[in-house]
N, C-alpha and C positions, 0 to 999 in steps of 0.2 A: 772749504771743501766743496768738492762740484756735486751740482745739483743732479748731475745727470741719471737719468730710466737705461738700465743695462737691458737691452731688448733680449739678450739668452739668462734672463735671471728671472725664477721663480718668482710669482708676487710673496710676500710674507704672508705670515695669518694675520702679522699683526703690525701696525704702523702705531708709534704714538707721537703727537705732533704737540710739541711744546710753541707757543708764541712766548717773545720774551723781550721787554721794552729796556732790562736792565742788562744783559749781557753775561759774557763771563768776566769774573768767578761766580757771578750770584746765583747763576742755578748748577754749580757745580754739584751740592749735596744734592738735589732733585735727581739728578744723573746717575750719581754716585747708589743711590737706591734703588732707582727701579732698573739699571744695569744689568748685572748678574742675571735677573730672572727674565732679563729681552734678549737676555744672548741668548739664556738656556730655552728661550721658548723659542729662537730665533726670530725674533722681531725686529724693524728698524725702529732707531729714535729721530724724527726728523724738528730740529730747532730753526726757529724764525729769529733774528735778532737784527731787532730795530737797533741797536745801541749803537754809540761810536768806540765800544770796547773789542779789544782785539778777538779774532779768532782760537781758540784753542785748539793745541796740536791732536793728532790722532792718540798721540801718547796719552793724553791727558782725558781724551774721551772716550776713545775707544773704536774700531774700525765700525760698531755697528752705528754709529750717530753721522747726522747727515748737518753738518752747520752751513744756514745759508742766511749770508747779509743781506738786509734792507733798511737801510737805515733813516730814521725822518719821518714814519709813518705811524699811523695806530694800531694797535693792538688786535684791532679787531682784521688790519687789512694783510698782519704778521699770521695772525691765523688762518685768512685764505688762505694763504701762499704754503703755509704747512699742508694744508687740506688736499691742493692740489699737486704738493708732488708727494705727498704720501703715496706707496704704492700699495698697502695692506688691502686685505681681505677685509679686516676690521680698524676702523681708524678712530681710534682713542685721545682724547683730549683734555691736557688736564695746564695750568697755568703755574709762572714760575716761581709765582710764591704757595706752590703746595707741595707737601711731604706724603707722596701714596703712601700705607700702612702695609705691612706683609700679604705678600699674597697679592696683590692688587690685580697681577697682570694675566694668571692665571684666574684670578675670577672673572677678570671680565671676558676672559676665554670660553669659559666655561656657562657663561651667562649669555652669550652667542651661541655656542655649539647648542644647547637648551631651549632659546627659542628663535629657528632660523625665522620665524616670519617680524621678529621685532626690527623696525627700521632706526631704533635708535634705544639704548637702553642707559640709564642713569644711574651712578650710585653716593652713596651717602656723603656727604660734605662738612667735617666736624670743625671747633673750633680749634686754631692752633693759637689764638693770641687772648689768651687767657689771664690777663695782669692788670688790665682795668674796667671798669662799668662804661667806658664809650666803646670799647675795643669788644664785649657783650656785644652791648647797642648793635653797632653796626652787624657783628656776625649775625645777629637773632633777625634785623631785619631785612638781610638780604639772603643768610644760607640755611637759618630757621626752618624754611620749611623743608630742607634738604638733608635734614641731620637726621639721626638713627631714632628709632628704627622707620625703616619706611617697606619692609618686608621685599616680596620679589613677586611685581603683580604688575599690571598692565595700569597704565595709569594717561591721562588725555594730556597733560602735556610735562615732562621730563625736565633733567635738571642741566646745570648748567656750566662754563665751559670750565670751569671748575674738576669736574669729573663727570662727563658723559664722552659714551663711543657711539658711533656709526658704522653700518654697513654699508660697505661701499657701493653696491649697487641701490641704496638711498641718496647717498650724494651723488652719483650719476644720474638719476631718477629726476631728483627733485633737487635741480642744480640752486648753486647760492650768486649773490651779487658780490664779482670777486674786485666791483670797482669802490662800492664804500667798505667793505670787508665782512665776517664772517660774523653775528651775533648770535649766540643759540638759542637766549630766548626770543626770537624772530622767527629764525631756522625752523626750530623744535613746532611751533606754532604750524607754519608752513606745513610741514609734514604731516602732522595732526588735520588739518583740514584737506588736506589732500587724502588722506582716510589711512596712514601708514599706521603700521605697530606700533607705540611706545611703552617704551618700561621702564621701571626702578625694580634695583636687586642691590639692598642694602652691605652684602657682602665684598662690594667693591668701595672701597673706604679710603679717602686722603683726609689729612690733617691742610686745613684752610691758615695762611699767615698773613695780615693784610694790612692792619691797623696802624698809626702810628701815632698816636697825640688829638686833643680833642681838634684841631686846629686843621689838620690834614684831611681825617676824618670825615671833619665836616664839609670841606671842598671837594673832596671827591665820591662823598654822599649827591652831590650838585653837581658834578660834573654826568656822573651816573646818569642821574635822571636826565638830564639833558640830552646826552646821549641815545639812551632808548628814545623818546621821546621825537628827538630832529631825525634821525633815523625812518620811525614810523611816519614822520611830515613827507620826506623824499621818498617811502614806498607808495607814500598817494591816501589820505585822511579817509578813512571808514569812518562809518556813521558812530563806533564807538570810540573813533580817536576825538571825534567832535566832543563828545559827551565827556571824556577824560579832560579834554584841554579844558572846556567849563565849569568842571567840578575840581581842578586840581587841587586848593589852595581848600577847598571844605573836605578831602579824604583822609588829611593825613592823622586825625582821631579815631578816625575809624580803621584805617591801617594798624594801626598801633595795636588798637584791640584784638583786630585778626594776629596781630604778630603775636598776642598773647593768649588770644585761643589756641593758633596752630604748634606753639611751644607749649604751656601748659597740657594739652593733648598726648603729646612726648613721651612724656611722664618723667622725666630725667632734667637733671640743668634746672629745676624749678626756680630756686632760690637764684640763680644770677639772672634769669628772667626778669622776675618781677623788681629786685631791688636796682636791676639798668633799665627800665621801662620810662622814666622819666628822658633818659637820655635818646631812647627808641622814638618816644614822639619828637623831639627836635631834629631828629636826621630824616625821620619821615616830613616834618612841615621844608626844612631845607632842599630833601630831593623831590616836594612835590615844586618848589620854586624854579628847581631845575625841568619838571617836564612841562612847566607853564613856558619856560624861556625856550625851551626847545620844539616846541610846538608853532611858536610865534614866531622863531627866528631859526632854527634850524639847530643843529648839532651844533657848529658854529667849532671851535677851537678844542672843544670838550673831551671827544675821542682819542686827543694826543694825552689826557691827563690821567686816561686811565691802564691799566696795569694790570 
């Protein structure tokens, strides 16, 4: 499907930019959801697909989704490229292994229209992979602090690409690096110190699907880390990437604990908290191994492993 900006076409209100390292069919149900309420809101869906899986017809998607190949790259570099030919007023972002929950798109309409000066607003990020204590783990230690409730209030730095939107006069503002790709928690930081709005308004809610086996888990807990980590080496080491790269391998007890403060706080999910807590410190000692390797050597192969 071409890529092309209809210079006599209205911008949307709303853009939503799927990156997607699997293709189709696999985010066919993602489509199949948040559809109906892009058409009636009039918004486009604009999809990144890394894969070497064919194209799907318009039949199959529908006139308002925009699918453009690239195939061979990272996730993060699939998410530029959605970012920049989104044409929306508001350009939302959510990845192919999540299921928005009703109403999504209309909240985060409405969580715009509410605060024009916020330059980036986030919402809730729950578990969808619910069937074992590493699949816990992981969710608690990476989307933990992004799960409900987290109200609708101004907050220093926002969530992640998971489920957050931008205004598009933010991403013009405060442009991204579209040569290693698109990270939000980099992004979101960026903006935050540049002195922008940020928010969370818990009313815009996807179900998160990620996990697969201890085994996977555990390498892409490492890949993770690495990732952020080589990432922040190529933006140029602040005085607290020094202190992170030197402390990596003594945090991750103390990570753990904050993962069980910031979850016990919740008030909800208690009980798979604490009884997957043993498995939360092994993914945090794993992904602090990945930001020691990434610090020292760079992102290196990492960014293709993750999804």
């Amino acid at each position: 499907m071409a890529a092309d900006h209809p210079e006599d076409s209205a911008r949307p209100r709303l853009s939503v930019a799927i990156a997607s390292g699997q293709g189709w069919p696999y985010v066919e149900d993602l489509i199949a959801t948040i559809r109906p309420d892009a058409d009636a809101a009039g918004a486009e869906i604009v999809v990144t697909d890394g894969s070497a899986n064919r194209v799907p017809s318009i039949a199959e998607v529908g006139p308002s989704v925009r699918w453009l190949k690239q195939e061979g790259v990272s996730i993060f570099v699939l998410f530029a490229t959605a970012l920049r030919e989104a044409r929306g007023e508001v350009v939302a972002l959510t990845e192919d292994h999540t299921i928005p929950q009703p109403g999504w798109i209309e909240a985060i309409l409405r969580a715009h229209d509410g605060h024009p000066e916020a330059a980036a607003i986030g919402g809730a990020i729950e578990n969808g992979s619910t069937y074992g204590l590493v699949e816990w783990a992981s969710y608690f230690t990476t989307q933990g602090p992004h799960m409900a409730p987290l109200g609708d209030r101004a907050v220093p730095v926002t969530t992640n690409e998971a489920n957050v939107s931008y205004k598009r006069w933010a991403l013009e503002q405060v442009p991204f690096d579209e040569g290693s790709g698109f990270m939000a928690i980099l992004y979101n930081r960026r903006l935050a110190e540049a002195g922008y709005s940020l928010r969370v308004d818990d009313r815009v809610v996807v179900d998160h699907f990620e996990t697969d086996g201890f085994g996977w888990t555990t390498a892409i807990h490492f890949h993770n880390g690495r990732t952020i980590s080589g990432f922040r080496r190529e933006r140029g080491m602040s005085d607290e990437d020094w202190v992170r790269m030197a402390t990596a391998l003594m945090l991750p007890a103390w990570r753990t604990l904050r993962v069980l403060r910031t979850g016990l706080a919740k008030g909800r999910l208690r009980r798979q908290l604490l009884v997957s807590a043993p498995f939360a410190l092994w993914l945090e000692y794993v992904q602090a191994l990945g930001h020691l390797t990434g610090y020292v050597a760079g992102p290196g192969g990492s960014p293709n492993h993750l999804r």
